[in-house]
N, C-alpha and C positions, 0 to 999 in steps of 0.2 A: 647765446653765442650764434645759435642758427639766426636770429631775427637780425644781429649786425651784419652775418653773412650777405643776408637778403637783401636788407637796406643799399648794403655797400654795393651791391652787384646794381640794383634798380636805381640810384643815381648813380654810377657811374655808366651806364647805360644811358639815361637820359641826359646828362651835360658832357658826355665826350663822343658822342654820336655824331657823325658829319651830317652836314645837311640833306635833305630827302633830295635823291635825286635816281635818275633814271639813267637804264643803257639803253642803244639804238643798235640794233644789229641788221646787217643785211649782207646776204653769202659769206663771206670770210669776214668781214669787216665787223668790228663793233667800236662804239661809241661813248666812253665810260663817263656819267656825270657830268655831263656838260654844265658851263655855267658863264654868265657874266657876271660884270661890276660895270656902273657907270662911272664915266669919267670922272673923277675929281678935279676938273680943270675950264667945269661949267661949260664948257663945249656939250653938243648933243650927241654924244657917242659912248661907246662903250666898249671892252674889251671883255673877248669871249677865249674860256681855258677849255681844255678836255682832256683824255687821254684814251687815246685810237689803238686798236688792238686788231691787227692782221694773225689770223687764226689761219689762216691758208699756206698752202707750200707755194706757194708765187710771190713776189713783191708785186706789190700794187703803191700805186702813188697818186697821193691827193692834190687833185686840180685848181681846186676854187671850190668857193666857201656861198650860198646867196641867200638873202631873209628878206622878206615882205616890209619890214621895220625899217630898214636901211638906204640908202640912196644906193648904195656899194659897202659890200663886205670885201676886206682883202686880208692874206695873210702877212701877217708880220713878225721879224724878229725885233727882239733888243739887242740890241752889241754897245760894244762898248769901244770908242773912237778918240785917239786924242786925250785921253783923260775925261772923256763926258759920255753919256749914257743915250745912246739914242736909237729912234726906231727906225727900220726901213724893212720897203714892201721885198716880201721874199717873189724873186723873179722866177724861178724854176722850179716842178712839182715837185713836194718834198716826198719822199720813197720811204716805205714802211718795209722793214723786212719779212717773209716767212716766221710767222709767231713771232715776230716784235711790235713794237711800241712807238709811237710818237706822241711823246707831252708837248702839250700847249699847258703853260703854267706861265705865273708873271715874273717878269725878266729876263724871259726865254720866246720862244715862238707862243703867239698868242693869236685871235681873230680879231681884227679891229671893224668895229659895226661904225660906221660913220655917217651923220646925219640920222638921227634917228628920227620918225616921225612921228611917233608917239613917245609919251612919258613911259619911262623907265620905272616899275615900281618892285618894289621888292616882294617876291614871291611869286610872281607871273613868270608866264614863260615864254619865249619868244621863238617863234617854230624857223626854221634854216633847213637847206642841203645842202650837205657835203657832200660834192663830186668826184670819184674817184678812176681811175681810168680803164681799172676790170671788174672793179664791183659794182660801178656805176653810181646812180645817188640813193643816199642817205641818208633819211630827213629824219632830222632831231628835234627834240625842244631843250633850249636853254634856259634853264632857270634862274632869275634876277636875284644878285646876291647882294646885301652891302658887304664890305670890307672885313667888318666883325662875325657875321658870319659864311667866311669863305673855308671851304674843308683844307686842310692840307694839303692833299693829292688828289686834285680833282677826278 
């Protein structure tokens, strides 16, 4: 009985484990799991998720996104228009509360990396700051994910 226990605990441990990823912290801010996926649409871009955690008693608010990789990173949402699904650049910095949260997940607010200059490979990381406007910057690395292995909740 003890050895099904074990078994059962060591693979489920090893097939429901989300992907190895990193946090980024700096003063109040952290950075959970960053990650990309390349575009599926043969364009050289890619779409970058995270999940931003204001640990401070202040709102602070994320300015702009910039990576070596990229021609221009912008922030984007998805919305939904007319009955169709589409993206556009978010205009105004989006405000993180006093121990709250900002996800970037797909379908939602995301980073769009555009033009990429290099090949996108899976398992690599692709180093970015995130600029904030009291914590200042925050540089991450994003890890190159395909589709099948994207965690849940980045």
């Amino acid at each position: 009985m003890k050895i099904n226990l074990v078994l059962a605990f060591l693979l489920s441990h090893l097939f429901c484990q989300p992907a190895l990823s990193e946090n980024f912290t700096k003063g109040d801010i952290t950075v959970e799991s960053p990650w990309v996926q390349k575009s599926d649409t043969g364009e050289n871009r890619a779409e970058g998720f995270a999940l931003i955690h204001n640990g401070g008693f202040n709102e602070d608010r994320l300015l702009s996104i910039s990576a070596d990789i990229s021609d221009h990173v912008v922030i984007h949402e998805t919305i939904k228009q007319y009955g169709k699904v589409k993206m556009q650049k978010v205009v105004e910095p989006l405000a993180i509360e006093p121990n709250g949260y900002l996800e970037f997940k797909p379908g939602d607010y995301h980073f769009m990396f555009f033009n990429c200059r290099d090949e996108l490979r899976e398992g690599e990381m692709i180093p970015a700051v995130l600029h904030f406007e009291k914590n200042g910057d925050v540089k991450v690395n994003f890890t190159i994910e395909t589709p099948d292995d994207v965690p849940d909740n980045p």
